[in-house]
Biotite code that builds the C-alpha atoms (Angstrom):
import biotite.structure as struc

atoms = struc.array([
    struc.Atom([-80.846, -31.629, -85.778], chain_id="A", res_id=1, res_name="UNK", atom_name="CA", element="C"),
    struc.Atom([-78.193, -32.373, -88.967], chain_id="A", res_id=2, res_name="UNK", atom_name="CA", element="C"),
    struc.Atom([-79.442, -30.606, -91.897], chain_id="A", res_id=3, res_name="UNK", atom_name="CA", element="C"),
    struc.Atom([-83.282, -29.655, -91.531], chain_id="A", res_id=4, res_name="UNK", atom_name="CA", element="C"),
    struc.Atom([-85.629, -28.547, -93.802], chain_id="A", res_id=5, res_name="UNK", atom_name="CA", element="C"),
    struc.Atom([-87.061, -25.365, -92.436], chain_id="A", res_id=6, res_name="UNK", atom_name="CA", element="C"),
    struc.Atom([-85.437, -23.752, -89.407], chain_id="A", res_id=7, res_name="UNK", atom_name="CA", element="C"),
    struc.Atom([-86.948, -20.188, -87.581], chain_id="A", res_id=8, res_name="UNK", atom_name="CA", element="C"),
    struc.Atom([-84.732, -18.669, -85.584], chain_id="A", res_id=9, res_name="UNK", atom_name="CA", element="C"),
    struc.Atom([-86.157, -15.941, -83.785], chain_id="A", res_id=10, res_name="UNK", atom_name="CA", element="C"),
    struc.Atom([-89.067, -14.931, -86.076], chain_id="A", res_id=11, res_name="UNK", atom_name="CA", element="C"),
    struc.Atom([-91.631, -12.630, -84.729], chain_id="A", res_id=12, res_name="UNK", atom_name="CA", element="C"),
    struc.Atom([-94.439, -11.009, -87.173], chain_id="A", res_id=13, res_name="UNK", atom_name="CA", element="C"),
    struc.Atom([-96.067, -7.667, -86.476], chain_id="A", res_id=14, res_name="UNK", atom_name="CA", element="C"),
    struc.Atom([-98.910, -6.140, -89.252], chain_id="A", res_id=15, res_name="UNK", atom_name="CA", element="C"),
    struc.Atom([-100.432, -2.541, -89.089], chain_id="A", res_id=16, res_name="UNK", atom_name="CA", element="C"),
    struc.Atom([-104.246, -2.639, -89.187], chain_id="A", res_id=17, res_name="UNK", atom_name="CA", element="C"),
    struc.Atom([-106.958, -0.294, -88.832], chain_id="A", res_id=18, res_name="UNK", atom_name="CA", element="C"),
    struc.Atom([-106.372, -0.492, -85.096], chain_id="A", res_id=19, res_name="UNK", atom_name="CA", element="C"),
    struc.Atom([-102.399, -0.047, -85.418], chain_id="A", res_id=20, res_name="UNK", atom_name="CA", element="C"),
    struc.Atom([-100.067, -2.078, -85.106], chain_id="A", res_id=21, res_name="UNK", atom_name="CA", element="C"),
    struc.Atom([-100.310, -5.986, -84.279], chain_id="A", res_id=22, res_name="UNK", atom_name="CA", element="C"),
    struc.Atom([-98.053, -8.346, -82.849], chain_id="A", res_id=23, res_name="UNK", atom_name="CA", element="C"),
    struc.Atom([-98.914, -11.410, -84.452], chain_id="A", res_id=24, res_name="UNK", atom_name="CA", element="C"),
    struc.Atom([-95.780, -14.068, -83.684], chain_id="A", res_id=25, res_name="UNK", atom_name="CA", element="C"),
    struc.Atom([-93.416, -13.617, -80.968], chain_id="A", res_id=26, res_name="UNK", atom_name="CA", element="C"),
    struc.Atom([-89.710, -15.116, -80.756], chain_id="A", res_id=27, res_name="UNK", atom_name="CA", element="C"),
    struc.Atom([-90.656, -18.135, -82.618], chain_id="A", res_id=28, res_name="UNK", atom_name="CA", element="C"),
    struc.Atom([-87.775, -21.226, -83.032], chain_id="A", res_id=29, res_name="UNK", atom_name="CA", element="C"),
    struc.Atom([-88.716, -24.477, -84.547], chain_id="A", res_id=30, res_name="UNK", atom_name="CA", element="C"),
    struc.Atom([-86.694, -26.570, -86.479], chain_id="A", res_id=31, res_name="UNK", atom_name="CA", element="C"),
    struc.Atom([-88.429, -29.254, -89.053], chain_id="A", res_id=32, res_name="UNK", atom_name="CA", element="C"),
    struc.Atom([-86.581, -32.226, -90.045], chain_id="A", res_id=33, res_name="UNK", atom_name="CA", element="C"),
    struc.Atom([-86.080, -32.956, -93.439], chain_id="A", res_id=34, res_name="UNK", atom_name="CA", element="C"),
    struc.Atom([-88.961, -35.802, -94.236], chain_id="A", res_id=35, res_name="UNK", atom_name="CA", element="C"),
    struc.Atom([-90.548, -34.935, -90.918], chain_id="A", res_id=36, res_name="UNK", atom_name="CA", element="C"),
    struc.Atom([-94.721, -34.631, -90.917], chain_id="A", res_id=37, res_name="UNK", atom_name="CA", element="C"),
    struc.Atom([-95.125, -31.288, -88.669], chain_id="A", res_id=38, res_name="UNK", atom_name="CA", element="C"),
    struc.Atom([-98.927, -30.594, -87.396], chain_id="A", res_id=39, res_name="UNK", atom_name="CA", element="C"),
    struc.Atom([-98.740, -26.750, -86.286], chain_id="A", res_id=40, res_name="UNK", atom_name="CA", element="C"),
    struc.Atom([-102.346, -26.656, -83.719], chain_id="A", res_id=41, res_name="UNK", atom_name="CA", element="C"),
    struc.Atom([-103.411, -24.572, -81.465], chain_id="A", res_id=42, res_name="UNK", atom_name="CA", element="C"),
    struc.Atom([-106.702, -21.944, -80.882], chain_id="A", res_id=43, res_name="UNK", atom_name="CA", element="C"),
    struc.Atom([-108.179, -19.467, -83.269], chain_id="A", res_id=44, res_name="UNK", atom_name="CA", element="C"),
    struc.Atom([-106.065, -16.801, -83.884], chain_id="A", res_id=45, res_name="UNK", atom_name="CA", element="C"),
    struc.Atom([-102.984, -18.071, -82.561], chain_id="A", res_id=46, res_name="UNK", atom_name="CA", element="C"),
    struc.Atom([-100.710, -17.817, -85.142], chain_id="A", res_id=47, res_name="UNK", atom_name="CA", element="C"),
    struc.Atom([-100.641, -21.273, -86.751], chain_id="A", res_id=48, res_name="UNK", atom_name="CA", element="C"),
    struc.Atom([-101.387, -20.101, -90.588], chain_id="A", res_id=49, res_name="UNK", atom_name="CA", element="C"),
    struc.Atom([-99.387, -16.770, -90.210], chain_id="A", res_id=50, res_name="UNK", atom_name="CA", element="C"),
    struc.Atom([-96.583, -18.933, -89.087], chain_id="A", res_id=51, res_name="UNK", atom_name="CA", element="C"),
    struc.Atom([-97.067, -21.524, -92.165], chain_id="A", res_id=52, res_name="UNK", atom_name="CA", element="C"),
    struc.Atom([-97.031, -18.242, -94.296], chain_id="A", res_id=53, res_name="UNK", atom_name="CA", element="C"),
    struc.Atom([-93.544, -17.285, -93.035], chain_id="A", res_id=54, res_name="UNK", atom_name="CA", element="C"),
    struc.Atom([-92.173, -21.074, -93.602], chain_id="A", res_id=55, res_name="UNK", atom_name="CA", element="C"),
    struc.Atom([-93.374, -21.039, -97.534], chain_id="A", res_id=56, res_name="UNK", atom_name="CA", element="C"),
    struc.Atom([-91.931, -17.309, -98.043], chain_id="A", res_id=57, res_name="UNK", atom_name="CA", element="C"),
    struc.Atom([-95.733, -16.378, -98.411], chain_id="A", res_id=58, res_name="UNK", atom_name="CA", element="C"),
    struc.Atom([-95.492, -13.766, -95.321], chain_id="A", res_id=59, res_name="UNK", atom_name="CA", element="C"),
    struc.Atom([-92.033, -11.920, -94.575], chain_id="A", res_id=60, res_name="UNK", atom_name="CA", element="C"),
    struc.Atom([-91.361, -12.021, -91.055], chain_id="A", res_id=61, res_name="UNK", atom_name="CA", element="C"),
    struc.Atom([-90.728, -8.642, -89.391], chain_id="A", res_id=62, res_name="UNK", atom_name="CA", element="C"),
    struc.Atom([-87.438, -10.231, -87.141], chain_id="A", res_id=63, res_name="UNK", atom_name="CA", element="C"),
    struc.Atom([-85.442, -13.058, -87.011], chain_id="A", res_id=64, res_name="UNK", atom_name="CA", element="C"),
    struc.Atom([-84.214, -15.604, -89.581], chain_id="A", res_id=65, res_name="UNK", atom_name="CA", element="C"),
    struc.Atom([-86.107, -18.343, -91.762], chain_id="A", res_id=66, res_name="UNK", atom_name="CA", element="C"),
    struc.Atom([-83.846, -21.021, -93.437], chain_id="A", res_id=67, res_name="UNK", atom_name="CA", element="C"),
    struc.Atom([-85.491, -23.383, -96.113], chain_id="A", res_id=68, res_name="UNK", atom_name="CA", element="C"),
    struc.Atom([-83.370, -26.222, -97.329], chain_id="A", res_id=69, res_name="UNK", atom_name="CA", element="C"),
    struc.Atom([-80.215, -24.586, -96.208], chain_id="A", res_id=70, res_name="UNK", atom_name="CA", element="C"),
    struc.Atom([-81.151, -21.313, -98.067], chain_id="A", res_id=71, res_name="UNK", atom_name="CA", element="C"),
    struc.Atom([-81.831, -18.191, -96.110], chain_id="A", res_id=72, res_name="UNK", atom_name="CA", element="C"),
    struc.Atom([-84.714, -16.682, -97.652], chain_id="A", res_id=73, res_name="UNK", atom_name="CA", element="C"),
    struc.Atom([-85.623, -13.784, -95.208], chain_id="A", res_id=74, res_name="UNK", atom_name="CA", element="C"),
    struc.Atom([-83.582, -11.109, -97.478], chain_id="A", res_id=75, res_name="UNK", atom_name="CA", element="C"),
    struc.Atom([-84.863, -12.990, -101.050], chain_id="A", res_id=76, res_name="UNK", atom_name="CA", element="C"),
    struc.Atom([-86.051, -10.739, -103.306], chain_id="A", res_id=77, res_name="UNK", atom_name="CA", element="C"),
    struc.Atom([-89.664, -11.552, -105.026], chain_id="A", res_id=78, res_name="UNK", atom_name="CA", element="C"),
    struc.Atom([-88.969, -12.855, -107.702], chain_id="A", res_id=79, res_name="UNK", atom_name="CA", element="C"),
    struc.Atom([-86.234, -15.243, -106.375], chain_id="A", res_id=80, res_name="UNK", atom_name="CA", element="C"),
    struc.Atom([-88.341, -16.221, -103.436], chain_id="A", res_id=81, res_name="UNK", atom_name="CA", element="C"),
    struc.Atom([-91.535, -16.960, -106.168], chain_id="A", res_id=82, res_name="UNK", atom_name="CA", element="C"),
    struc.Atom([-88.457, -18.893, -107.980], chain_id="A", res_id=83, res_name="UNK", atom_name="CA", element="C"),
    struc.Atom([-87.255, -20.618, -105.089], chain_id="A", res_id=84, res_name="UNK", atom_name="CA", element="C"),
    struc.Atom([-90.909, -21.879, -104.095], chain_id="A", res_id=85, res_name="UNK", atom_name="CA", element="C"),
    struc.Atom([-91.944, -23.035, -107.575], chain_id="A", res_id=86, res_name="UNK", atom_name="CA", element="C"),
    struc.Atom([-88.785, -25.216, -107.097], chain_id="A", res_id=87, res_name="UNK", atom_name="CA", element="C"),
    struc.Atom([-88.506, -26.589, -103.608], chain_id="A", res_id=88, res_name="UNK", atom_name="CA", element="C"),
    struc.Atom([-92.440, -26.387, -102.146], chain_id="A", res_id=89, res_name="UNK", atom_name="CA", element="C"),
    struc.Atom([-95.840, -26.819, -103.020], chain_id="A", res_id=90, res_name="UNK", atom_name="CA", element="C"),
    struc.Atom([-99.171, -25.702, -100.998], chain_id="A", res_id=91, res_name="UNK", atom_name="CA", element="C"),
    struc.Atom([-102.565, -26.531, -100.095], chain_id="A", res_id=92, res_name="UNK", atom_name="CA", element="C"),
    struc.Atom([-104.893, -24.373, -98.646], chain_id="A", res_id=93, res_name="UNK", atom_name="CA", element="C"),
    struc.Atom([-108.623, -24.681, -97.311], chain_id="A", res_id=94, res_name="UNK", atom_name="CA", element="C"),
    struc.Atom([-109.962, -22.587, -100.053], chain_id="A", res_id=95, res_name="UNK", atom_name="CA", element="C"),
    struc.Atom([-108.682, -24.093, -103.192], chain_id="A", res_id=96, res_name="UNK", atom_name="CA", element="C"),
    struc.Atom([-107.653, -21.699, -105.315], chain_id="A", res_id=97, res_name="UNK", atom_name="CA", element="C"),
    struc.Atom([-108.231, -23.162, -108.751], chain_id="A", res_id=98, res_name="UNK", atom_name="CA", element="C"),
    struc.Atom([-108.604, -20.954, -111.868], chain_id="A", res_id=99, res_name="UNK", atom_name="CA", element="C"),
    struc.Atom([-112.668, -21.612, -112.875], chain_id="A", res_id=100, res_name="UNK", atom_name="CA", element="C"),
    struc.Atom([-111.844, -21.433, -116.733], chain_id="A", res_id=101, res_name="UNK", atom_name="CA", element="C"),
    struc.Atom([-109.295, -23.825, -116.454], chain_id="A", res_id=102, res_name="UNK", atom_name="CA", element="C"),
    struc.Atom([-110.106, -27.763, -116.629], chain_id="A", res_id=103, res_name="UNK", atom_name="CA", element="C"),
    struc.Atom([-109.125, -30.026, -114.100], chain_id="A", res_id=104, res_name="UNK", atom_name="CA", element="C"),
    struc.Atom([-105.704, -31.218, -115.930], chain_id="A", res_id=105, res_name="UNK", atom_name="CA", element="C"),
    struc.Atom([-105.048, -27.574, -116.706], chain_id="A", res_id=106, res_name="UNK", atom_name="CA", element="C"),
    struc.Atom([-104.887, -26.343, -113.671], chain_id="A", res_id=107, res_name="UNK", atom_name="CA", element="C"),
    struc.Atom([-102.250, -28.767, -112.770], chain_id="A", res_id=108, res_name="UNK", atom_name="CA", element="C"),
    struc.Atom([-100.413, -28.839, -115.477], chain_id="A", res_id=109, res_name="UNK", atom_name="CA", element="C"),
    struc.Atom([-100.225, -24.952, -116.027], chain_id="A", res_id=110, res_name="UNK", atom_name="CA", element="C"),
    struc.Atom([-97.870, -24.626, -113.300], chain_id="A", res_id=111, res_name="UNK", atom_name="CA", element="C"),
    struc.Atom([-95.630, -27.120, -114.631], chain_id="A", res_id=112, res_name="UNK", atom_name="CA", element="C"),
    struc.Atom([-95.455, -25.537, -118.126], chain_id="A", res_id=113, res_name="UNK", atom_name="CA", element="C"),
    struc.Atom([-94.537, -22.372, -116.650], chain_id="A", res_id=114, res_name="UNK", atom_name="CA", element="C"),
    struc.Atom([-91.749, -23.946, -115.030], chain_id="A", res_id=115, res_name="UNK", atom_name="CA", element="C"),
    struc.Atom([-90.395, -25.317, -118.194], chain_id="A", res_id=116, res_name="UNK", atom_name="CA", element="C"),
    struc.Atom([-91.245, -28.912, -117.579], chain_id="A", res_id=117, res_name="UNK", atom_name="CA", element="C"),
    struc.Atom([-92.018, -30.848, -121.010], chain_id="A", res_id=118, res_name="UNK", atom_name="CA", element="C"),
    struc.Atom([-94.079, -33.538, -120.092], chain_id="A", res_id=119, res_name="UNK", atom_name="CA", element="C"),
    struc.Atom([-96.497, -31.036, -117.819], chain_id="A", res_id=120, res_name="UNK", atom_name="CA", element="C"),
    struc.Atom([-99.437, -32.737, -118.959], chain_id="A", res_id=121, res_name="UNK", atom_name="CA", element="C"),
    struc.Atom([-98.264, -36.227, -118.420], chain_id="A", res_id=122, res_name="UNK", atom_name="CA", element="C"),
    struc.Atom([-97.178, -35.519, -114.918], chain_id="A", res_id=123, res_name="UNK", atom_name="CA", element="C"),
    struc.Atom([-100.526, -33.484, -114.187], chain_id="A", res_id=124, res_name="UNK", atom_name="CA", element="C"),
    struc.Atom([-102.541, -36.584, -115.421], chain_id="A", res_id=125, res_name="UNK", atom_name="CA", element="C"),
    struc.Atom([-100.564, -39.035, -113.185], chain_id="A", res_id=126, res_name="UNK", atom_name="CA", element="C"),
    struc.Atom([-100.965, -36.752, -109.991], chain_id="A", res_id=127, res_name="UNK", atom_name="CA", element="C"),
    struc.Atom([-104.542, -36.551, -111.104], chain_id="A", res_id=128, res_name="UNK", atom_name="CA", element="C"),
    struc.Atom([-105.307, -40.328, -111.499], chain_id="A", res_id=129, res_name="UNK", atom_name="CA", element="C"),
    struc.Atom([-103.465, -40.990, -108.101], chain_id="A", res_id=130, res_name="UNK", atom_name="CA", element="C"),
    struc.Atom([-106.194, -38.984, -106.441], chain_id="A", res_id=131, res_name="UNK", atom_name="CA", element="C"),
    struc.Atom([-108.677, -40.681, -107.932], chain_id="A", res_id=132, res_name="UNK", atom_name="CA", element="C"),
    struc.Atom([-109.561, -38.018, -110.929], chain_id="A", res_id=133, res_name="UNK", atom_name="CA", element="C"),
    struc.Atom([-108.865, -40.101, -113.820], chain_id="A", res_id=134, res_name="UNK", atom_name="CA", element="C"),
    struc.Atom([-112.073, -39.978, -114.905], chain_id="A", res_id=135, res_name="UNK", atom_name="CA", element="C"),
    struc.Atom([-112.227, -35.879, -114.469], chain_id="A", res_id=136, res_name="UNK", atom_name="CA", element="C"),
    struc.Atom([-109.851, -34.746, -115.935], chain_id="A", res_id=137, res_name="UNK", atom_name="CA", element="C"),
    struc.Atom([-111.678, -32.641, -118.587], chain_id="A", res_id=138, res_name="UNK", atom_name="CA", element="C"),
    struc.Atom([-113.793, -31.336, -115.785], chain_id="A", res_id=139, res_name="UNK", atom_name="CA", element="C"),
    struc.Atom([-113.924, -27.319, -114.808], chain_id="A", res_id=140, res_name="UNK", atom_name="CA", element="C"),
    struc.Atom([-114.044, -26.677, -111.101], chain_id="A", res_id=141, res_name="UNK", atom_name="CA", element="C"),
    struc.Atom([-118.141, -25.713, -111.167], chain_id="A", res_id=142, res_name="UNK", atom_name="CA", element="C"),
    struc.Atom([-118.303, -29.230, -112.517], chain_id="A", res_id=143, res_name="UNK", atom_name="CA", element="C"),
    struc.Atom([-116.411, -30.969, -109.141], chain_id="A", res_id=144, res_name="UNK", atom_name="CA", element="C"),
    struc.Atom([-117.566, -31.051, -106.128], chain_id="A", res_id=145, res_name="UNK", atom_name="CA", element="C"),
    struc.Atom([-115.578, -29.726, -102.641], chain_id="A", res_id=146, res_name="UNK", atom_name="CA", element="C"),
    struc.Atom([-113.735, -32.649, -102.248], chain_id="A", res_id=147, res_name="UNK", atom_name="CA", element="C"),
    struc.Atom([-112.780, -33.448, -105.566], chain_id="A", res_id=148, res_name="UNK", atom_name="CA", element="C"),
    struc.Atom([-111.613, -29.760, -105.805], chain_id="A", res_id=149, res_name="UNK", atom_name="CA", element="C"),
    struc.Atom([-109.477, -30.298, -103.091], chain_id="A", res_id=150, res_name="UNK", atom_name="CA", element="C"),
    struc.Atom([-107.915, -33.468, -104.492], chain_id="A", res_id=151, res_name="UNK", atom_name="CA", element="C"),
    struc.Atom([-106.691, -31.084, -107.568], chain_id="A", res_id=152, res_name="UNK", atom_name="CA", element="C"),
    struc.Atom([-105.525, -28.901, -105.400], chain_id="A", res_id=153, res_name="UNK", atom_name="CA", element="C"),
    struc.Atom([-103.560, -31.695, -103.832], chain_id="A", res_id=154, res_name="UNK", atom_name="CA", element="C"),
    struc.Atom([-102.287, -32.786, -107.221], chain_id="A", res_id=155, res_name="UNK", atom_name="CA", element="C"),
    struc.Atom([-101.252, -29.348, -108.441], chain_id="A", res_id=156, res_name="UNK", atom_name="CA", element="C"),
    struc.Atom([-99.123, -29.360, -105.083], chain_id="A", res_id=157, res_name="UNK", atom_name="CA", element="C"),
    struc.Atom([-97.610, -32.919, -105.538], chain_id="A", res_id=158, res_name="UNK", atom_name="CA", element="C"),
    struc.Atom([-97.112, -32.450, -109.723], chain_id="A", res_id=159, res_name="UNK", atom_name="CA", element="C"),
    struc.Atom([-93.392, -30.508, -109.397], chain_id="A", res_id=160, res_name="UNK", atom_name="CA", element="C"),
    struc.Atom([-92.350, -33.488, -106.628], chain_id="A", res_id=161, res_name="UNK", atom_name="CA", element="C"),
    struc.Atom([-91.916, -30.539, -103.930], chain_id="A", res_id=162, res_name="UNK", atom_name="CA", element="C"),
    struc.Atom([-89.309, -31.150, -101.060], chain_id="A", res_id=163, res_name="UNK", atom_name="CA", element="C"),
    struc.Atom([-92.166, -29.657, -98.570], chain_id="A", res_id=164, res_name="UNK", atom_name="CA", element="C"),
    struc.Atom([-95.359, -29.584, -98.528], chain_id="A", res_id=165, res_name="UNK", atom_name="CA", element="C"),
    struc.Atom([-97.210, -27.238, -97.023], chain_id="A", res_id=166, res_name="UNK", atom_name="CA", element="C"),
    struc.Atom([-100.796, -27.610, -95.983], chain_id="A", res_id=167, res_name="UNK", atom_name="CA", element="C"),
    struc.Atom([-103.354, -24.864, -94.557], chain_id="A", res_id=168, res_name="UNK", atom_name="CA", element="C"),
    struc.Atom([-106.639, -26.535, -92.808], chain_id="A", res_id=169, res_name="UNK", atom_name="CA", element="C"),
    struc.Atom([-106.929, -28.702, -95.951], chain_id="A", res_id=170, res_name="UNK", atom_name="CA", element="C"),
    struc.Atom([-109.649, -30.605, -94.916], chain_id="A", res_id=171, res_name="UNK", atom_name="CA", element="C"),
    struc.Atom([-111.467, -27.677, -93.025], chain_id="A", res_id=172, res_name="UNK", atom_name="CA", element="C"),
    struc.Atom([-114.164, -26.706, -96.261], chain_id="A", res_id=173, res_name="UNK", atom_name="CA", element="C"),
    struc.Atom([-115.096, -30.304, -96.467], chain_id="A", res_id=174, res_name="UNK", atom_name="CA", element="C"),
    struc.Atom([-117.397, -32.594, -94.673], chain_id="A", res_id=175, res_name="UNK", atom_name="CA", element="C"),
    struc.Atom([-116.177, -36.098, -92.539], chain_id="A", res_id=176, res_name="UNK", atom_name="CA", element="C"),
    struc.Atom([-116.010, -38.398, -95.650], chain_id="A", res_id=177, res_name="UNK", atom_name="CA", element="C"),
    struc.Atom([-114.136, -36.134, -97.633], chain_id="A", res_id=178, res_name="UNK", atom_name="CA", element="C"),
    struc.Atom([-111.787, -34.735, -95.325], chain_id="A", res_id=179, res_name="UNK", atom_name="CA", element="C"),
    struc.Atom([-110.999, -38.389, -93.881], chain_id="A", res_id=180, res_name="UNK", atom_name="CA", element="C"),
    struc.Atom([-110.413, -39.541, -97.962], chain_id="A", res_id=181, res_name="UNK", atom_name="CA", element="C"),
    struc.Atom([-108.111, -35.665, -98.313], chain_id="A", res_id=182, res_name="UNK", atom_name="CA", element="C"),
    struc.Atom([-106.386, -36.822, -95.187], chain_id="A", res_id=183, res_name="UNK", atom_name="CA", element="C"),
    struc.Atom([-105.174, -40.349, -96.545], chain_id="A", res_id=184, res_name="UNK", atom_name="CA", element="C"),
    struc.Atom([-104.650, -38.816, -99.634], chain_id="A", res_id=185, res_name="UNK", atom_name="CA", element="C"),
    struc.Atom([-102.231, -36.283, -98.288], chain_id="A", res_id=186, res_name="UNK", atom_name="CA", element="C"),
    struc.Atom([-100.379, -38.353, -96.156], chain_id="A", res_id=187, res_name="UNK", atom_name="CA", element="C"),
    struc.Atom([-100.041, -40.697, -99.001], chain_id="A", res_id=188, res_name="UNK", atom_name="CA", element="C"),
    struc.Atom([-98.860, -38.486, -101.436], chain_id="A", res_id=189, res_name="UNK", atom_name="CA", element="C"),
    struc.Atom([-96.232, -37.175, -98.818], chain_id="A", res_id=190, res_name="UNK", atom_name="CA", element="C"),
    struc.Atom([-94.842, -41.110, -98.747], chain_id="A", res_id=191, res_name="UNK", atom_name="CA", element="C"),
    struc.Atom([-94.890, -41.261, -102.720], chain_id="A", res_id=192, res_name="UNK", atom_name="CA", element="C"),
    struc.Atom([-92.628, -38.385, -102.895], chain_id="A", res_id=193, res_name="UNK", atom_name="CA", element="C"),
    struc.Atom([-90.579, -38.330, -99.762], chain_id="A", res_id=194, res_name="UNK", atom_name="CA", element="C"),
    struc.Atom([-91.427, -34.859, -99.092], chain_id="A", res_id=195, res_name="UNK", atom_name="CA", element="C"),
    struc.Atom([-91.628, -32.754, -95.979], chain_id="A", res_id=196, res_name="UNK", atom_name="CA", element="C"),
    struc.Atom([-94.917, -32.274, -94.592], chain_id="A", res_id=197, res_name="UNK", atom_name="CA", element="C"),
    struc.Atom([-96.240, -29.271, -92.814], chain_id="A", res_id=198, res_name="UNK", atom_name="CA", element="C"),
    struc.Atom([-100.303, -28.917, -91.994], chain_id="A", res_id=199, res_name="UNK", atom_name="CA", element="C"),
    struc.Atom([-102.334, -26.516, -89.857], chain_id="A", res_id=200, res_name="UNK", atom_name="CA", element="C"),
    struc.Atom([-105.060, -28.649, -88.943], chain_id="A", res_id=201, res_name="UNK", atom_name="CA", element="C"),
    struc.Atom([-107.985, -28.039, -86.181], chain_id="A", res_id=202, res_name="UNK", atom_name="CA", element="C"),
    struc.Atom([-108.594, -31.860, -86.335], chain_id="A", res_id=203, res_name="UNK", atom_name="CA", element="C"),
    struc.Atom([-107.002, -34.371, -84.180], chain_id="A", res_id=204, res_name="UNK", atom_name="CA", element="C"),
    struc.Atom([-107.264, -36.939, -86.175], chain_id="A", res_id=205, res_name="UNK", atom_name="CA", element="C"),
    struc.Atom([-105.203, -35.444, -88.415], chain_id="A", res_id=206, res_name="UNK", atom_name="CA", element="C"),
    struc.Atom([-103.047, -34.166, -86.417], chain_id="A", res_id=207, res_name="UNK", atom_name="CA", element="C"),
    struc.Atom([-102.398, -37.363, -84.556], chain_id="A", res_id=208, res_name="UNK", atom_name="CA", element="C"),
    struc.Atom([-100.487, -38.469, -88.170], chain_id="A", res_id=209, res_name="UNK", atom_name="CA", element="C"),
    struc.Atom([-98.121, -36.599, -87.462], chain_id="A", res_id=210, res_name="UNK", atom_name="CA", element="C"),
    struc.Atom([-94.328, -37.242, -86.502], chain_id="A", res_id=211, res_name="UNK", atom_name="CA", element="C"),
    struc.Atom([-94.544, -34.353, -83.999], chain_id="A", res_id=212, res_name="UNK", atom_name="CA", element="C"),
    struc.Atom([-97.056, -31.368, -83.266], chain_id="A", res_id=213, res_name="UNK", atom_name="CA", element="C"),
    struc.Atom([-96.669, -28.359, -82.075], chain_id="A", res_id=214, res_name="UNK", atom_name="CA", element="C"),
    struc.Atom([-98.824, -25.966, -80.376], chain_id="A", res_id=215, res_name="UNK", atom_name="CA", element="C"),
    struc.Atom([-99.547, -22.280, -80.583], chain_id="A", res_id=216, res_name="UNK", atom_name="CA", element="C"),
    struc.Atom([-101.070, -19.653, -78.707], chain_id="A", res_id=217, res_name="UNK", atom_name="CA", element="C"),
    struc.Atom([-101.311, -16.033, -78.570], chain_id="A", res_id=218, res_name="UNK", atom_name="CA", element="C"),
    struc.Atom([-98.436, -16.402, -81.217], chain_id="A", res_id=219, res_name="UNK", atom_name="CA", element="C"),
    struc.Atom([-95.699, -18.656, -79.008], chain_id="A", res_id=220, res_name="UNK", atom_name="CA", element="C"),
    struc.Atom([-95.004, -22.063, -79.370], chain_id="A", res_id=221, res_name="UNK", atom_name="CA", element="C"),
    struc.Atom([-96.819, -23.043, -75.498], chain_id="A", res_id=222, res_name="UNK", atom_name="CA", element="C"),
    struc.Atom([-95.514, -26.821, -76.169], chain_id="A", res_id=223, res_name="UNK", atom_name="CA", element="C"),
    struc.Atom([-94.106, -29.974, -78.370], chain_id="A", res_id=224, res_name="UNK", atom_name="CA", element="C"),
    struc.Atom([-94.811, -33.442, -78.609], chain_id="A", res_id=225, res_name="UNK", atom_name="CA", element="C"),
    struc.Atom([-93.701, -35.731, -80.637], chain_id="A", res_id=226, res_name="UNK", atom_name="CA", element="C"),
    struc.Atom([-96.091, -38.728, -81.545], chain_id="A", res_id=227, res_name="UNK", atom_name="CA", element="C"),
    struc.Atom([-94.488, -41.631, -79.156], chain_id="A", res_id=228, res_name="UNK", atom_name="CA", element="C"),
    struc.Atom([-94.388, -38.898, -76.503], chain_id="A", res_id=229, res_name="UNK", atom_name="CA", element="C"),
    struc.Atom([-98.166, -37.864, -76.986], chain_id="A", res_id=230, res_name="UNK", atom_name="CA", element="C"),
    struc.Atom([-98.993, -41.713, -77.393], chain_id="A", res_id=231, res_name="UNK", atom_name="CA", element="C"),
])
């Protein structure tokens, strides 16, 4: 695969808990094209979020070797990994991690300001008005409901025009409607921007929009498929 976006080479992860220690990933190599739509699936507890965690330089693997964009980012420090992320990715998770005291436009453009970018508020309002928030933009999160909380999420992850995106359950806090209108949204932000996209998802139907999925358990990949192939 010429020049992907994320490669793992190897990449096991093993955390110490109450009961010891526990092997979370084993010997885990997947390469992601760059532009490519991954779905990672698979069981409870098998690994998928962990291993989304390791790709965005969220969770330090305990072996092997994690490439983003040609960078090797296992032996980053902090603060050039935090750099490195503001930069190249942005994420969405299930719970949506807004600040309460900021408004809706705030929250997307504070992330912007702190990486230096000048027109922060203008991009924050675009992103915000292409998920259908124009008209909430002055709103705090109490004030939206679930789904409109995830579409600022989704904004505040599209606003720096991110070479991957990285998704975690997004629709998994909200009900059919909303995760159906989340889904198009995400899918069509990832075509406005050209970026990589990488989702955890327990839904098919989400899942099914992908370019290729791959599936987890007990913390191995247990198979690939790309779309044609599954179809």
């Amino acid at each position: 695969m010429p020049d992907p976006a994320v490669t793992l080479d190897r990449v096991a992860l093993s955390l110490d808990g109450n009961a010891g220690r526990v092997d979370i990933l084993h010997d885990i190599s997947v390469d992601v094209a760059r532009g490519e739509t991954l779905g990672l699936v698979g069981p409870s507890g098998s690994g998928k979020s962990s291993l989304l965690m390791i790709m965005g330089g969220l969770e330090r693997a305990t072996s092997g070797r994690v490439a983003v964009l040609g960078t090797d980012i296992s032996d980053l420090d902090e603060d050039t990994l935090a750099r490195f992320r503001r930069d190249h990715m942005g994420v969405v998770f299930q719970s949506f991690h807004l600040i309460p005291t900021m408004t809706a436009l705030e929250n997307v453009a504070t992330p912007l300001e702190l990486a230096g970018a000048a027109d922060a508020f203008d991009r924050a309002e675009a992103e915000l008005r292409a998920v259908g928030l124009g008209r909430r933009l002055e709103h705090y999160p109490a004030q939206l409901s679930g789904g409109e909380q995830q579409r600022v999420a989704l904004a505040r992850a599209a606003a720096p025009r991110p070479h991957i995106l990285l998704a975690d359950e997004p629709t998994g806090n909200l009900d059919g409607a909303n995760g159906a209108a989340i889904m198009e949204l995400l899918f069509g932000l990832r075509e406005r921007h050209g970026a990589t996209l990488i989702l955890v998802t327990h839904a098919a139907e989400l899942a099914d929009r992908c370019d290729r999925v791959v599936r987890l358990r007990d913390g191995r990949v247990e198979g690939s498929a790309t779309r044609k192939a599954a179809e």
